[in-house]
N, C-alpha and C positions, 0 to 999 in steps of 0.2 A: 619116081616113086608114086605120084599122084597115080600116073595112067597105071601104074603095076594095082593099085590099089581099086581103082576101077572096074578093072578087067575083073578081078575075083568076085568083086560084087555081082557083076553079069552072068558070073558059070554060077555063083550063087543062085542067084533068082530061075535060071534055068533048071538046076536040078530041084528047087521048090516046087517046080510046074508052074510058075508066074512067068507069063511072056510079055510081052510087051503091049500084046493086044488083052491082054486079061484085064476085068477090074481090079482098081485097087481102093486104099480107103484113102491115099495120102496124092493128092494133087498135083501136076507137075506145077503149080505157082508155090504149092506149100513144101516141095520135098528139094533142099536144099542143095543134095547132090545128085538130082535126077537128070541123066543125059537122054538127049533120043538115039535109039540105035545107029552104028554108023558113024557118027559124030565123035566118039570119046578121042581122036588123037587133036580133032580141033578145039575140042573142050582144055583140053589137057594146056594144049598152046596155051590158050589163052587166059587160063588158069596160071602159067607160069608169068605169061606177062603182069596177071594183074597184081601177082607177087611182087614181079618188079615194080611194078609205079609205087606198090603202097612204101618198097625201100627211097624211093627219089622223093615221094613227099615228105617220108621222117628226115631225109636227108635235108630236102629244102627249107622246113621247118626248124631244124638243127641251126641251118645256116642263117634264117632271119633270127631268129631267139639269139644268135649270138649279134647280128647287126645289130638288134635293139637293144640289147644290153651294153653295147659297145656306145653307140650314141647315148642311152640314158647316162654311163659313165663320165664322157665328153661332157655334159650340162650339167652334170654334180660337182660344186665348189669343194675345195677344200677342207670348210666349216662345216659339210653335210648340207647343206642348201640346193637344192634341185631348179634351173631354170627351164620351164616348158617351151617349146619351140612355138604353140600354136598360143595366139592371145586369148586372153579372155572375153567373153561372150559380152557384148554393150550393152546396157543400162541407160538409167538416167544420170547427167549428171553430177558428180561427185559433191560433195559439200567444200571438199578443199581447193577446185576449181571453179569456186563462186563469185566473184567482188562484190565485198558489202559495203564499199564507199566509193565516192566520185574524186579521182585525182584531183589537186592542185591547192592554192588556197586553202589552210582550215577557216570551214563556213565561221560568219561572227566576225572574222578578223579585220579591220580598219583597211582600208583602199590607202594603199601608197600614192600619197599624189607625187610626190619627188622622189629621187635617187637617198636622197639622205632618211626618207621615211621607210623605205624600205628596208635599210641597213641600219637603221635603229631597230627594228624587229632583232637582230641579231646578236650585234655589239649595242646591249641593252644597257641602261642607265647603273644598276647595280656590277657590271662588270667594270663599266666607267667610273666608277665613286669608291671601288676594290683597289684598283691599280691606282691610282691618283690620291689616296690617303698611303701607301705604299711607298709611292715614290717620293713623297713629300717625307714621310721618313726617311727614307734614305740619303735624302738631298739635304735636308738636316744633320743629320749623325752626321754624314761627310765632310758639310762643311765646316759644323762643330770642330771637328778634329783636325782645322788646318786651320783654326783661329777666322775662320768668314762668316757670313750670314749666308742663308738659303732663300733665295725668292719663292713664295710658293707658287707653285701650278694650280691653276686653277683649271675646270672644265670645258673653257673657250677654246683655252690656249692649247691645254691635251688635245681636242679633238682638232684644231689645225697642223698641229704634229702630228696627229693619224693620216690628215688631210695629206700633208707637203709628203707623207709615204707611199701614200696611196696612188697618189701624181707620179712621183718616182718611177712604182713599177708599172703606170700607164705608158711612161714613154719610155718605159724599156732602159731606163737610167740606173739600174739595181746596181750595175759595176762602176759608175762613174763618182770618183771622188767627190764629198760633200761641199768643198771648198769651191771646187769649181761648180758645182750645181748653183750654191749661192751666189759666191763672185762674179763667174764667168757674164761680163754682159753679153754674149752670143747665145746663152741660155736660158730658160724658162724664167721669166721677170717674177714669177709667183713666188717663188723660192725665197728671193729677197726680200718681197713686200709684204710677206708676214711673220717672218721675225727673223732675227740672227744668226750668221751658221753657228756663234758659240753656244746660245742658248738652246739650238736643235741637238748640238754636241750633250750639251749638260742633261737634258732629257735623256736622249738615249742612252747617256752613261749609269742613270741614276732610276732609272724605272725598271720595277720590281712589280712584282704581283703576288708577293706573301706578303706575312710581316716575318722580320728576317730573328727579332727575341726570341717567337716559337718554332722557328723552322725545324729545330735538334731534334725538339719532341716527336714533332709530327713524322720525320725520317726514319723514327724508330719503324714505323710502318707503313711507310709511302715511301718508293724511291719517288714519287712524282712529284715529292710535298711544298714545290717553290712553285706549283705550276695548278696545282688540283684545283683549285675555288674556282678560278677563271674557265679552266676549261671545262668543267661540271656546267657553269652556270651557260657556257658557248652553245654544248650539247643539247643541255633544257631547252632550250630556243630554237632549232634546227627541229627536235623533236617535233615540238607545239603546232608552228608555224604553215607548216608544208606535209599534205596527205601525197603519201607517193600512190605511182601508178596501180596497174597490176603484176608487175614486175619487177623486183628491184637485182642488185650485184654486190656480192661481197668478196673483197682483193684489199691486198693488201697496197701502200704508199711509203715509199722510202724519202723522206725527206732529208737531202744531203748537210752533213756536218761531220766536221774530223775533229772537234777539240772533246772537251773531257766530260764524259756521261755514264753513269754506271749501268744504263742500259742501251749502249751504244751497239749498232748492229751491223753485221757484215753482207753483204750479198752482193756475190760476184755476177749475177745477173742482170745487175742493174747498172744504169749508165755511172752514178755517182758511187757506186760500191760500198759507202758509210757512210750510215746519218739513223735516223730515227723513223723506226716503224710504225707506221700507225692502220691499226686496219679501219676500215669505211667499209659502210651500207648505203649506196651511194642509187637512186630511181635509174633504172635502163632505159629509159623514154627522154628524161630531158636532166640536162648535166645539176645533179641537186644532189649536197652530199645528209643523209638521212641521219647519221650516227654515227659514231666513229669510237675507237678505243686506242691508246698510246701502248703497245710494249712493251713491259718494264720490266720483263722480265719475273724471275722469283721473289716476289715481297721478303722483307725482314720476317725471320720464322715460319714461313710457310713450308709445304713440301713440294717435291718435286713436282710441275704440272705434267700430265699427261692425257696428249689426244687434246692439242693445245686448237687446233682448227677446228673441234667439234665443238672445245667450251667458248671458242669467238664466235662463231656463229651462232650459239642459245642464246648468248652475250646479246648479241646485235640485233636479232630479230624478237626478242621481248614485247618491244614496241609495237608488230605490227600480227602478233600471232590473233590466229581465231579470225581475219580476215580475206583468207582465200586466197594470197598474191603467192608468186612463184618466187624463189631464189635461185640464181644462177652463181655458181662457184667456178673456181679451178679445183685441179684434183688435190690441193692442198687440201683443202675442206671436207670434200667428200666424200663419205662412206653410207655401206648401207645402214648401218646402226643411226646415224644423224638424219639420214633420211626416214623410217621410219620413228625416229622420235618426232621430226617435225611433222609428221601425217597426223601425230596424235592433236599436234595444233593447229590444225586444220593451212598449214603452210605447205607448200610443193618444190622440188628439188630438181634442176636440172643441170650436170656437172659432169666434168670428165674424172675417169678414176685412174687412181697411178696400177701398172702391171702385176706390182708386188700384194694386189690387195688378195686376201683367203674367200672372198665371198667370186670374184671373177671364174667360171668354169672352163675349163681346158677348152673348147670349141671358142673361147672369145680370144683365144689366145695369139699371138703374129704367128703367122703360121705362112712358106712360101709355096704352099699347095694352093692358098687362098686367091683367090682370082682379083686383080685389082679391081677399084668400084664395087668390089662386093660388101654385102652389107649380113648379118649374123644376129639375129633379135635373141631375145629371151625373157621370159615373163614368171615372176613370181608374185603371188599375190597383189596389191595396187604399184609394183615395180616393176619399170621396163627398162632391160639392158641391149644396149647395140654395140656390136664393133665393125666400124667400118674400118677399111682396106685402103687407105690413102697412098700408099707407094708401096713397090709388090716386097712385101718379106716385112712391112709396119702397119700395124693398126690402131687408131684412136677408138677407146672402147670409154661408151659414155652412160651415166646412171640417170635415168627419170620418174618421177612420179606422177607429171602430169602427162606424160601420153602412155596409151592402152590398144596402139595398131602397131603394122608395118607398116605406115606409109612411108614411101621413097619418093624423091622430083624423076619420074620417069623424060621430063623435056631436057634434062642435061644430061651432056655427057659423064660426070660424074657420078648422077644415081645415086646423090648425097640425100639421107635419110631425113625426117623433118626434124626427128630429133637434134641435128647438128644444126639444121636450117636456123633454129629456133634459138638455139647456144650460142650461133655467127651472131644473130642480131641482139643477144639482152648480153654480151658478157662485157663489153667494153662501160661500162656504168660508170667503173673508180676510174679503170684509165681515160677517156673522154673528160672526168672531172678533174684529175692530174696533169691532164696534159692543157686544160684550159689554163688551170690556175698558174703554170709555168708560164705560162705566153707571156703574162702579164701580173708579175709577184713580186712584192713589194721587198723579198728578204736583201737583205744587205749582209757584208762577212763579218760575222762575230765571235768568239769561244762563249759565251752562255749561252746552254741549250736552252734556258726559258724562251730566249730573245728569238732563239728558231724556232718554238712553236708559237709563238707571239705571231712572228709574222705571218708563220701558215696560217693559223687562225682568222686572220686580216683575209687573208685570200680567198678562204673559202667562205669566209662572211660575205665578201663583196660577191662571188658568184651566186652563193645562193639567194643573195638579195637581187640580183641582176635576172634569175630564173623569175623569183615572186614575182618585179614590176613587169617584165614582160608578158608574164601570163595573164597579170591584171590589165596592162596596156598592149594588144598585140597591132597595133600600129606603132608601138614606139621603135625607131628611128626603121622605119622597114624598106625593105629593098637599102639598107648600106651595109657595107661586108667588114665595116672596121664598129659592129654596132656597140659591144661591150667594150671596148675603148675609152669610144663617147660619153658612153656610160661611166667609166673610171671618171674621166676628166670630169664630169661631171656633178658627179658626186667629188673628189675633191674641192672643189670650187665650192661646194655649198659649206665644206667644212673650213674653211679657210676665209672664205670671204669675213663671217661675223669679227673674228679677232681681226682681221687688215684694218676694218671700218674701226675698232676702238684701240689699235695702234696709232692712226690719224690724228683721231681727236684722243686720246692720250698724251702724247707726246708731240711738244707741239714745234720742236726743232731738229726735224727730221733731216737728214742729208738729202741734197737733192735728187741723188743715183734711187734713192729707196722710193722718194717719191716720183717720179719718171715712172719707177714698175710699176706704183700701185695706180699711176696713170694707164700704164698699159694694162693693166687688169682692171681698168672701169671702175675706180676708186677717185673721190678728187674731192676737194675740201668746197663746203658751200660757197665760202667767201674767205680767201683764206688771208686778207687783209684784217678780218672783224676778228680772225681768231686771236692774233695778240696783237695788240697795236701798238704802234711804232714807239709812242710817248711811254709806254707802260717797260716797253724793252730799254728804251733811253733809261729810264731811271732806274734800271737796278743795280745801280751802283759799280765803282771801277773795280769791285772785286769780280764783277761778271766779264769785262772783259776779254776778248778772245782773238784769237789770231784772224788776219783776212783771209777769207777763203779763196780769194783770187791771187795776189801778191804771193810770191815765191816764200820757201821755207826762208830762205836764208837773210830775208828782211824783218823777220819775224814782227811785224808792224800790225800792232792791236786794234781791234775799232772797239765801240760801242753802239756801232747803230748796226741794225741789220734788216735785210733785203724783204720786202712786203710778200715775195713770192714765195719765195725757197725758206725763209726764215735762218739764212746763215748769214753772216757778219762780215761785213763790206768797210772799210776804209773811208774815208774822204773822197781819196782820188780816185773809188770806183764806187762810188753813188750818186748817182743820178737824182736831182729833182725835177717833179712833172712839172710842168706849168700850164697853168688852165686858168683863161681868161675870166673874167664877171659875169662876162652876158652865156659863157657855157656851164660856167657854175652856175649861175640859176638856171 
């Protein structure tokens, strides 16, 4: 049709008398259909061809306008949320990637010189004077009520009862019967030489950490209410004491118990599958637990909670907002909503998210098109999403706030993103502090759940004290690989020794087996002839009287004199007198 249309134009111009050689007024650059003679079947060609290109470019255009919308689709969430493939343009600096203090020590704080100074920072004098008017009630009413007296505990004697627990879970003793801890002589001599298995028994029986007249009240609105003051006042102190890094972890801790708790928890994940939750804010640099909170489930009258891992972690990081440090989660915790509320606090979020989440875009999705080692960014505002490809047909798809690239480790074969590089090293914070405090934990088996966070409490007092002194003393005990051990024992000993030395000179007719321990624990009486002398024990009369401690039950044959060493009571026929000349006596 072109070339028909052509040609008329040509017999046109001919019968105007306009030939080809004639002037004209319109240019062959200006006159859009001007062919030179000759030429209109190649004109024509090429006139059809260039019909056709302009159909294959609307065609080609067609088909990327649908690519791009097909991938725009792929990066739009469910919630309407668009991730951009390409990062955003770098800057300076962010403000919530800043650290505005120096890990360790809060500055001002006293220099631990001992083990036992730095675990006084923790298990502070008001927690001690808490439980120990406590249990002094208790050990009253109780023994009220079966017609006896109660000895009272005093704070010598409590803290070598923390001590001989502390010893316990140092040597890994936490299953062995008490009886035989005390008795056994093949066992630790400390155990006997500062006090009695019954009175460690009546302790344990009888310590409490409320007062039990208001406890009714207070449960109207605490399930926790036999346990809160204590552990409130544990937490204050962990607070105070210790600035963490630029990094800290929050996971949760299932401390094992099966007897009777009304917020007792199940998780089949876990090696002990029931016991009590407790979530930690524990530094990912060095094993310190920051914070912590008990699970208790739905208070008396409240409602239901919901988006219970978003309100733990606003919980936990109170403490350290407006400082710039990073949080590392599991996908428990993390969403995008949590993450930008923490941007507002100048805090950062780095954490895996579960599949189910509405903010995740179909391209992040496991997909067995997906090449393994491959890796899938996406960028929204100060958020960066990756999902990497770890086995072909799975992918770990992780949320960040603190990185703003693609970088990948191009030197392994994996091609693992920094983002996960960065996840491997801060996520183990609470498990590294769990799994410490297990090595070496003082719990024993009981049905009071107080008496189980009592001892966890113990545990992680002595680790976090163990963190303090080493970081004040990093020559303490260096190059030995059993060094928090040391530590334990060491610290028991300091709590133990003061009550040994004023059971000595207390009681001044000790059995010989108790003194032998406190010989083997470096205990020993100045002179222990001066402390009661022979003539003063003669005369107190035949109601003092007592059996020989050598002579058999069955002779039951009393003395009244007794042994200058041991101070037990000897017979005639086994007592010995010294004899010492004049000239050695002067």
């Amino acid at each position: 049709m072109v070339i028909e249309m052509l040609h008329e134009g040509l017999d046109q111009e001919d019968e105007d008398g306009i030939g080809p050689d004639s002037e004209s007024e319109i240019s062959d650059d200006d006159d859009p259909v001007y062919v030179p003679q000759g030429q209109a079947g190649v004109v024509g060609v090429s006139l059809l061809n260039e019909g056709a290109s302009s159909d294959d470019i609307e065609d080609s255009f067609d088909e990327s306008s649908e690519e791009e919308t097909q991938t725009q689709s792929n990066r739009l969430s469910k919630n309407g949320s668009y991730w951009n493939e390409n990062p955003p343009t770098h800057s300076r600096t962010r403000s919530c990637n800043i650290l505005r203090s120096c890990p360790g020590p809060t500055p001002g704080s006293a220099v631990a010189v001992s083990p036992k100074d730095a675990w006084d920072m923790f298990i502070s004098d008001n927690i001690i004077e808490e439980v120990l008017k406590c249990t002094n009630l208790e050990g009253r009413r109780a023994a009220t009520a079966k017609g006896k007296e109660w000895r009272s505990l005093n704070k010598e004697e409590f803290l070598a009862f923390i001590g001989l627990t502390l010893l316990a879970g140092g040597d890994k003793s936490w299953d062995v019967a008490l009886r035989e801890l005390f008795l056994d002589p093949l066992q630790n001599p400390v155990y006997k030489a500062t006090m009695g298995v019954r009175r460690y028994e009546n302790i344990r029986r009888f310590i409490r950490f409320d007062d039990r007249r208001t406890r009714a009240l207070r449960l109207e609105t605490d399930h926790m209410a036999a346990f809160r003051y204590v552990w409130d006042c544990f937490l204050d102190n962990c607070r105070r004491r210790f600035i963490p890094s630029d990094c800290v972890t929050i996971d949760e801790q299932l401390v094992p118990f099966r007897g009777r708790c009304r917020f007792l928890q199940y998780m089949p994940s876990k090696p002990a599958k029931y016991g009590l939750k407790i979530f930690w804010m524990c530094d990912a640099r060095v094993p310190y637990a920051i914070d912590g909170t008990v699970y208790t489930g739905r208070q008396p009258g409240e409602e239901i909670k919901k988006k219970l891992g978003e309100t733990v972690v606003q919980q936990l990081c109170n403490g350290i907002r407006g400082t710039g440090r990073n949080i590392t989660m599991d996908n428990f915790f993390t969403s995008v909503p949590l993450a930008e509320k923490l941007l507002e606090k100048d805090l950062t979020v780095v954490g895996t998210l579960r599949q189910n989440k509405a903010d995740i875009p179909p391209v992040m999705k496991p997909s067995k098109l997906r090449e393994i080692y491959s890796s899938e960014f996406g960028f929204r505002g100060n958020m960066t999403m990756v999902s990497y490809v770890q086995k072909k047909g799975k992918s770990v798809i992780l949320l960040s706030t603190m990185h703003d690239d693609k970088a990948v480790d191009q030197s392994n074969q994996k091609k693992k993103p920094e983002v996960i590089q960065f996840y491997n090293k801060t996520k183990g914070g609470v498990d590294t502090t769990d799994q410490m405090v297990g090595t070496y934990t003082c719990k024993r088996r009981t049905r009071r759940w107080p008496m189980v966070l009592w001892n966890n409490m113990l545990d992680v007092a002595t680790l976090n004290a163990y963190t303090t002194f080493t970081t004040q003393h990093p020559e303490y005990m260096s190059g030995q690989s059993s060094a928090r051990r040391l530590f334990i024992k060491e610290l028991g000993k300091e709590l133990v020794i003061p009550h040994m030395r004023r059971r000595m000179e207390g009681t001044p007719r000790l059995q010989k087996p108790i003194l032998d321990a406190m010989g083997r624990c470096g205990i020993k009486k100045q002179n222990p002839g001066i402390t009661q002398p022979q003539d003063d024990i003669s005369q107190e009369g035949p109601g003092k009287r007592k059996r020989c401690a050598i002579c058999t039950t069955s002779k039951d044959r009393k003395a009244s004199s007794w042994c200058s060493q041991c101070t037990r009571p000897v017979c005639k026929e086994h007592r010995h007198v010294m004899v010492i000349c004049e000239a050695c006596k002067n």
